[in-house]
C-alpha positions as CSV (number, residue, x, y, z in Angstrom):
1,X,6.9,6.6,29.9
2,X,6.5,2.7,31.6
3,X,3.3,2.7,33.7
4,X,-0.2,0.6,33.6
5,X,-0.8,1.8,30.0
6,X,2.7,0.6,28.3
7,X,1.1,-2.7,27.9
8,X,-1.5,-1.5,25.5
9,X,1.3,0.8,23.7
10,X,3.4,-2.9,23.5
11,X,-0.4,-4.2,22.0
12,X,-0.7,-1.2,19.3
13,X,3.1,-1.6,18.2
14,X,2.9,-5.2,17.4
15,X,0.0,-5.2,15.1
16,X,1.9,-4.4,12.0
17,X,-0.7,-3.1,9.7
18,X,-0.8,0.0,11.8
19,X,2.2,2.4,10.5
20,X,0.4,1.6,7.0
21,X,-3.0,2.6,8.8
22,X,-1.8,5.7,9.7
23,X,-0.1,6.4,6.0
24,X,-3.7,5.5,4.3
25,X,-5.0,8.3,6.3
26,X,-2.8,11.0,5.8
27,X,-2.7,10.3,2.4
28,X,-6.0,9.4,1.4
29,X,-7.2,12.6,3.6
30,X,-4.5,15.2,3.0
31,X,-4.1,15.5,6.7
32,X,-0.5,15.5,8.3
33,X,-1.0,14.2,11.9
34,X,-2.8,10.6,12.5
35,X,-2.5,8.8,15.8
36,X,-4.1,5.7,18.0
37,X,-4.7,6.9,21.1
38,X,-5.6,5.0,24.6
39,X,-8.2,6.9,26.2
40,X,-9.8,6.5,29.6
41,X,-11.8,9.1,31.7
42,X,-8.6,10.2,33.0
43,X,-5.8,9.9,30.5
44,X,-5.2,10.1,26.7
45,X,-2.2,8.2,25.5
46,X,-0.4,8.2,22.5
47,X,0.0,4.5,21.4
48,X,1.4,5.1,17.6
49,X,1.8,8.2,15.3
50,X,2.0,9.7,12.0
51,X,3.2,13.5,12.6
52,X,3.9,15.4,9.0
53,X,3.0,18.4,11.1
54,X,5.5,18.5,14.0
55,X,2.7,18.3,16.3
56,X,5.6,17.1,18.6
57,X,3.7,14.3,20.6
58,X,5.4,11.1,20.2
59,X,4.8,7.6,20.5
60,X,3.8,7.5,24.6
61,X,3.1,10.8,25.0
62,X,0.4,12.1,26.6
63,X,-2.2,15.0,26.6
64,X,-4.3,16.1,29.3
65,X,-7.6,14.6,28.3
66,X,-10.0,16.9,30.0
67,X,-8.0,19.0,26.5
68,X,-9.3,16.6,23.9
69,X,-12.2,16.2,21.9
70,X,-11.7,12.3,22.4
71,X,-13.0,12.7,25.9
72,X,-16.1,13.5,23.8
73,X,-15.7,10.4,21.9
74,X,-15.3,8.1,24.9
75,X,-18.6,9.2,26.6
76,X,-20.4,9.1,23.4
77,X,-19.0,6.3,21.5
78,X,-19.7,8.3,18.6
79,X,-17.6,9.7,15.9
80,X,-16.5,12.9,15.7
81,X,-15.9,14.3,12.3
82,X,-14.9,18.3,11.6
83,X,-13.8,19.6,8.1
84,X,-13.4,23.2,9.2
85,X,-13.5,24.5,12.7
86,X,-14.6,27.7,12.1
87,X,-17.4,26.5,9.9
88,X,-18.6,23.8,12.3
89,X,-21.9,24.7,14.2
90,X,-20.8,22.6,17.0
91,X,-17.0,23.1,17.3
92,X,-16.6,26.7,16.3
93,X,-16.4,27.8,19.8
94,X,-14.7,24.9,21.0
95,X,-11.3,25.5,23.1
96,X,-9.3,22.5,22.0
97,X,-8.9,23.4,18.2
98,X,-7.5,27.0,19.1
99,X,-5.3,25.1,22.0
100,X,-4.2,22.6,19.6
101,X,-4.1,24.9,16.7
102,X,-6.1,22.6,14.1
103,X,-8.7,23.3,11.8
104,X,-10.1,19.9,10.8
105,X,-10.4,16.4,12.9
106,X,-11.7,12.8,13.1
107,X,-11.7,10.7,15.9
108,X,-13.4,7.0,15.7
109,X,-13.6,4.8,18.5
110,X,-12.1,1.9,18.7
111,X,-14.5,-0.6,20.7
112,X,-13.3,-4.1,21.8
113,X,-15.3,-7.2,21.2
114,X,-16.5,-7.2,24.6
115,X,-17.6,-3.8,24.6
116,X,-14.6,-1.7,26.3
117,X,-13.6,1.3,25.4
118,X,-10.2,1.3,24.4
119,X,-9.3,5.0,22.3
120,X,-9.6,6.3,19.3
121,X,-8.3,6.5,15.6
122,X,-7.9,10.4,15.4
123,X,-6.3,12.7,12.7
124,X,-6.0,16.4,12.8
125,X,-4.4,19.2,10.5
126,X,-4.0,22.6,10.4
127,X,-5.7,23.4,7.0
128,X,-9.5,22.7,5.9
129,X,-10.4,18.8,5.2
130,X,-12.9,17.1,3.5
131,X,-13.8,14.2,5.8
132,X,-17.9,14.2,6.3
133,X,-18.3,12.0,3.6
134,X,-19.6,8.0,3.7
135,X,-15.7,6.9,2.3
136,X,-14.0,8.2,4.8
137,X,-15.9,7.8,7.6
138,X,-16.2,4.4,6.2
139,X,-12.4,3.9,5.7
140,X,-12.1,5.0,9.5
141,X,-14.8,2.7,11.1
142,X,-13.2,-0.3,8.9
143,X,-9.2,0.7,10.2
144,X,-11.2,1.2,13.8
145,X,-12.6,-2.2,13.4
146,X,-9.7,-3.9,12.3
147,X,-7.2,-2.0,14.9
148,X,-9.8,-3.7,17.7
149,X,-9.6,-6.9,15.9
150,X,-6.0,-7.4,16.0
151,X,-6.1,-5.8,19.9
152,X,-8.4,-9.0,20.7
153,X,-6.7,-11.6,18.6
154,X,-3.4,-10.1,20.5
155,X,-4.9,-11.2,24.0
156,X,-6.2,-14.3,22.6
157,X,-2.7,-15.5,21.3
158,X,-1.3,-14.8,24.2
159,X,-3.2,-16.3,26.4
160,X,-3.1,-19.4,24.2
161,X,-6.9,-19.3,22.8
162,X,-6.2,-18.3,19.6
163,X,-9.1,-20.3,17.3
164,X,-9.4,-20.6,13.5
165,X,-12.3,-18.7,13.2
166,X,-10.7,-15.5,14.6
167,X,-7.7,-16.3,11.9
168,X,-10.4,-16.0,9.6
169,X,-11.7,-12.9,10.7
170,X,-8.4,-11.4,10.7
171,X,-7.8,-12.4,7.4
172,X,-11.4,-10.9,6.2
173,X,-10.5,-7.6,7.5
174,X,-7.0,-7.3,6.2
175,X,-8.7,-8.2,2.1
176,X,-11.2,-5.7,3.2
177,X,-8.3,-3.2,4.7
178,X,-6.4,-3.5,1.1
179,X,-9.5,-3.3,-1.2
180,X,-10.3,-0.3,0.9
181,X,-6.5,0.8,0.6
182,X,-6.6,0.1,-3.4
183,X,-9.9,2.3,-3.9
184,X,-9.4,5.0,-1.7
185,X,-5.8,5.6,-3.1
186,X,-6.6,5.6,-6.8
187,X,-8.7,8.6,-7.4
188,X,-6.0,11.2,-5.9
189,X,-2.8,8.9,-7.8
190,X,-4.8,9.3,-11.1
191,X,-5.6,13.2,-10.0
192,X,-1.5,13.8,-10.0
193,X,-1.2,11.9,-13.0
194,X,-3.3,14.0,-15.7
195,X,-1.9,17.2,-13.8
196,X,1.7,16.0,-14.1
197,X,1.0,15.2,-17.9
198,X,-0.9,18.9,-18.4
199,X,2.0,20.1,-16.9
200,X,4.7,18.6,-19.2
201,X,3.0,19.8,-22.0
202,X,3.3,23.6,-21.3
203,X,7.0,25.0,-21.1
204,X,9.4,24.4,-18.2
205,X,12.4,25.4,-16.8
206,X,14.9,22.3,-16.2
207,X,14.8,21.9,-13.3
208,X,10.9,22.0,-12.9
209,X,10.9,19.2,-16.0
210,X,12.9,16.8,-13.6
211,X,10.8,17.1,-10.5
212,X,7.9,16.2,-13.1
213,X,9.5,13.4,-14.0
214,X,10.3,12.6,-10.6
215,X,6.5,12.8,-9.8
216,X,5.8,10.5,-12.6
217,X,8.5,7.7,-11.8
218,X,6.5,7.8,-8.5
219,X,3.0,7.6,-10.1
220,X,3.5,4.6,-12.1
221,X,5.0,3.1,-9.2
222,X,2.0,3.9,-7.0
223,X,-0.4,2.6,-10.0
224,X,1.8,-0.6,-9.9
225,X,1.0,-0.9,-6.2
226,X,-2.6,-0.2,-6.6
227,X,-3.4,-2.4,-9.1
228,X,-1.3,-5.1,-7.6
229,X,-3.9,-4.6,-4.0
230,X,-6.6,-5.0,-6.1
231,X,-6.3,-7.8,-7.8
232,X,-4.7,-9.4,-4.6
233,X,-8.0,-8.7,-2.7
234,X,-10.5,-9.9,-5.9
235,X,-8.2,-13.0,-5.3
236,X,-8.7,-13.4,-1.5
237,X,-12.8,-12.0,-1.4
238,X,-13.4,-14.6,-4.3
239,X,-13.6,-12.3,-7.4
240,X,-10.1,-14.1,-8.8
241,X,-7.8,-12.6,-11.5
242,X,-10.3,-11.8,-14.6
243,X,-9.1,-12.1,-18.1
244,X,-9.8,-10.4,-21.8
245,X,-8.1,-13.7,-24.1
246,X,-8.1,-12.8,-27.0
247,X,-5.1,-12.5,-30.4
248,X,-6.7,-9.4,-32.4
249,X,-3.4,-7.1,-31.9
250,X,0.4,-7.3,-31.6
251,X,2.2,-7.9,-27.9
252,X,5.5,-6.8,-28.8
253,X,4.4,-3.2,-28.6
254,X,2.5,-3.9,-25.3
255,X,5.9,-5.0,-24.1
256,X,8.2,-2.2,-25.4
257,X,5.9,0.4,-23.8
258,X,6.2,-1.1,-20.4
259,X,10.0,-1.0,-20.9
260,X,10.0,2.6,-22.3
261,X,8.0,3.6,-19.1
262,X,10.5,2.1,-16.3
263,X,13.3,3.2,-18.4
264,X,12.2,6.9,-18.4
265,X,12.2,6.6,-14.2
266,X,14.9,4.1,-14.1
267,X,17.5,7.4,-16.7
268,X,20.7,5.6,-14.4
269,X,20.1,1.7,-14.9
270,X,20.3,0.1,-18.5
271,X,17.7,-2.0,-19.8
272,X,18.6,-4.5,-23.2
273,X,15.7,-6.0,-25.2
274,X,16.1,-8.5,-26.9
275,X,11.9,-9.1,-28.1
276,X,11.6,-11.4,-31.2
277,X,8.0,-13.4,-31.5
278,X,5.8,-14.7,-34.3
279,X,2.4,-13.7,-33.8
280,X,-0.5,-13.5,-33.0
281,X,-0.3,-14.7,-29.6
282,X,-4.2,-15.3,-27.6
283,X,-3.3,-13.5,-24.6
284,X,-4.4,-10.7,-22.3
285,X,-2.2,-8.4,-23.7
286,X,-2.9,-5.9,-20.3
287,X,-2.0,-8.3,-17.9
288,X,1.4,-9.8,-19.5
289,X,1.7,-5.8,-19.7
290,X,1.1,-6.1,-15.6
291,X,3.6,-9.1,-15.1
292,X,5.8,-7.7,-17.5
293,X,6.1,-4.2,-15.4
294,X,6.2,-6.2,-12.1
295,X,9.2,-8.5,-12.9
296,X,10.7,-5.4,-14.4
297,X,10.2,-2.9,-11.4
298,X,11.7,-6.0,-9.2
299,X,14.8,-6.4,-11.3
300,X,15.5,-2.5,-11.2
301,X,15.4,-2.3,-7.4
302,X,17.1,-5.3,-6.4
303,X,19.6,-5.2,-8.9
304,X,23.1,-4.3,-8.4
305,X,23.6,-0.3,-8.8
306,X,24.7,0.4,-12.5
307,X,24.3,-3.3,-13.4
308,X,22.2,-4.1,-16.8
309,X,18.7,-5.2,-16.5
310,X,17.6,-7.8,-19.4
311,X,14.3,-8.4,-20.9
312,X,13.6,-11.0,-23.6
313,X,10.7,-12.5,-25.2
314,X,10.4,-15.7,-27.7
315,X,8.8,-18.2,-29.1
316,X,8.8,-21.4,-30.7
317,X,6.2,-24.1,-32.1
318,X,4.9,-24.8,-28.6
319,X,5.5,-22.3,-25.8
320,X,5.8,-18.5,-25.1
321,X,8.1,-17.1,-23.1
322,X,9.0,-13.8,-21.1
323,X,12.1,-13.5,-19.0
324,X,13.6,-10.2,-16.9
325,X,16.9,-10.9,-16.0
326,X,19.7,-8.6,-13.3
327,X,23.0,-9.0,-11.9
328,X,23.5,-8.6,-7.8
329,X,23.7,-10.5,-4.8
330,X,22.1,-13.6,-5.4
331,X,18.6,-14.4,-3.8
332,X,19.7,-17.3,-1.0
333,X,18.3,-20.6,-1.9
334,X,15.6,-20.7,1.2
335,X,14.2,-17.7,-0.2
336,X,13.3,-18.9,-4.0
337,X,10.9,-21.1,-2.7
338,X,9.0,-18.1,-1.1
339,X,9.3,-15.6,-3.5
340,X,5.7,-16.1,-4.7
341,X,4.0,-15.9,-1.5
342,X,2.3,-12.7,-0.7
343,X,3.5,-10.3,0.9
344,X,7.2,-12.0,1.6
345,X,9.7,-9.6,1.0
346,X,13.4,-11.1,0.7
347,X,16.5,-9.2,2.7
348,X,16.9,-6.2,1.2
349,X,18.8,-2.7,1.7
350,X,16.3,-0.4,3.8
351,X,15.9,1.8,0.7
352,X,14.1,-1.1,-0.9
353,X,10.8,-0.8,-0.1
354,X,7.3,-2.3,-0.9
355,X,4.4,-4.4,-0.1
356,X,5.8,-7.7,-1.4
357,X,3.1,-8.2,-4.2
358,X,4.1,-7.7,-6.9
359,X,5.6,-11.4,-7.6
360,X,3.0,-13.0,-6.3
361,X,0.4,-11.0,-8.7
362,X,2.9,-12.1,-11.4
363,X,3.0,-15.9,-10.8
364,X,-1.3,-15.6,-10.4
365,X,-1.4,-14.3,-13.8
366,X,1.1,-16.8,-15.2
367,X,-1.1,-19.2,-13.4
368,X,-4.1,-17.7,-15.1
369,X,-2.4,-18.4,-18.5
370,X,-2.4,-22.0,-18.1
371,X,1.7,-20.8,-17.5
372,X,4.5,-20.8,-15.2
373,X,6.5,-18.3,-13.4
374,X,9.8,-19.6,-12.0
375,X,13.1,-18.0,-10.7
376,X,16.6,-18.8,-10.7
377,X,19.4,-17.1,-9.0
378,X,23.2,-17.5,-8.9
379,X,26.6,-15.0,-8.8
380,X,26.2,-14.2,-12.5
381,X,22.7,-13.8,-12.6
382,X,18.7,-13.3,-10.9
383,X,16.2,-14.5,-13.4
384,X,12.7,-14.7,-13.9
385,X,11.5,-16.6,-16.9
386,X,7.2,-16.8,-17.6
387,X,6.6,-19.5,-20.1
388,X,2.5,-20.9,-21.2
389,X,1.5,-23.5,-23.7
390,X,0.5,-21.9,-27.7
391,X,-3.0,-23.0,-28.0
């Protein structure tokens, strides 16, 4: 569909933190179908989706919107929140769930800084949901907010009139965006852990133990994420990396466990140690655990397939130092000096995904130690080598 409204579908798909919008929701609410809509008295648009439901309506699509509960929304400029149809006094009779054939909704407008109207921020499902709480309807509003935002600052750059406050803004609601991200996502991730680990403990068939394990590969590597969102918005909203200095236990077991973990989701890819300190060593044992687990969940997905990852740790009369080491394609010079900027992500095969944190959260902790983090990269190896002073 090209007509007057492909503009604003052009505007939606260039404001990138949309697709992870839409993921947040469906993941944070359970619900399989989230979309940003254009709405006007006369048409509903689709401008970008999430469909886990094969609702069927894809990017430019359109509904009738005389049909749609965000025709509600528009005249109101209010919310509209449903966990269960049938048990909602003022949508149980209402003829677009039954024509649409979902039980629970949310649509939040999305209101330019001049005051137009421009659509909503809707999800539906199927099944029950439980939305009328202040955290979600708060995580909505706040992705509303920041959808118009970027709408504006679209216009603006285009026409030219960018300004450094709106940078600023932009940048305020993308720390607030991940904090919100961060929080929202690790009640459920912990939720999966513990019943992942109950589950292990009772007896399993094969095959039910290796989707377990499955599930748990992809738990740490969602707790990695998290905690790498956090501590990259306490960074940007002023709250900093905080450490717990101190030498009253061992590192070397920290270490091993972080190794054990990755290895036990990693069964195809072999990991040497070669870990030989004297101790004690006044450190924050948790966050060289972090670095440790970031450099090390780098090296396993950008390494070559099969290849050996290395990890080795020493120490001499003056300096620490922690290293994770794989074969592969090299990383190309212009890209070494960018490594530890957030969010930059290298050129990597499409199954290699992520936010493009995880380095930088590493180098900030380095940083934090009074260390450094640096990388080198050539045909026989990738390296990452943390050193910081013995005080």
């Amino acid at each position: 569909m090209r007509d007057e409204f492909q503009a604003d579908i052009d505007s939606v798909g260039r404001i990138a933190a949309v697709p992870t919008i839409l993921d947040v929701i469906c993941r944070t609410t359970g619900m399989g179908f989230a979309t940003v809509a254009r709405v006007t008295r006369d048409r509903w648009i689709n401008c970008a989706v999430l469909d886990r439901i094969d609702f069927g309506l894809p990017t430019g699509g359109e509904l009738k919107v005389e049909t749609t509960i965000c025709r509600e929304v528009e005249e109101s400029r209010e919310p509209v929140v449903i966990d269960d149809v049938p048990q909602d006094e003022a949508y149980c009779g209402h003829p677009t769930p039954a024509m649409y054939g979902f039980r629970s909704y949310i649509s939040m407008p999305i209101v330019r800084a001049d005051g137009e109207f421009f659509g909503t921020l809707c999800a539906i499902d199927p099944r029950p949901a439980r939305l009328k709480n202040p955290e979600t309807i708060g995580m909505f509003k706040l992705f509303a907010e920041l959808i118009a935002f970027h709408l504006d600052a679209g216009e603006r750059l285009a026409a030219s009139e960018a300004s450094l406050m709106g940078e600023r803004k932009i940048s305020e609601l993308r720390e607030q965006f991940i904090a919100v991200l961060g929080h929202d996502l690790r009640n459920p991730v912990a939720s999966i852990d513990a019943g992942t680990k109950m589950l292990l403990k009772t007896s399993l068939e094969p095959k039910a133990l290796n989707i377990l394990n499955l599930i748990q590969g992809s738990v740490l590597r969602m707790q990695g994420l998290i905690d790498n969102l956090l501590d990259f918005a306490r960074g940007r909203l002023g709250g900093g990396l905080t450490l717990e200095v101190d030498d009253c236990g061992p590192l070397e077991p920290v270490l091993i466990q972080v190794v054990e973990e990755l290895r036990a989701t990693h069964p195809d890819t072999p990991i040497e140690t070669d870990v030989s300190f004297t101790g004690p060593l006044r450190c924050d044992r948790a966050r060289l655990s972090q670095l440790l687990s970031n450099l090390l969940g780098n090296a396993l997905t950008h390494g070559a397939d099969g290849g050996a990852v290395r990890v080795g740790a020493s120490s001499d009369a003056d300096h620490f130092r922690l290293w994770v080491s794989n074969s592969g394609e090299p990383i190309p010079k212009e890209a070494l000096a960018d490594l530890f900027q957030p969010f930059f992500r290298a050129a990597t095969r499409p199954s290699q995904q992520g936010l493009g944190l995880g380095l930088y959260i590493a180098s900030e902790i380095a940083r934090a130690h009074g260390g450094t983090l640096t990388a080198s990269s050539d045909s026989a190896e990738t390296r990452f080598t943390f050193q910081m002073p013995l005080r």
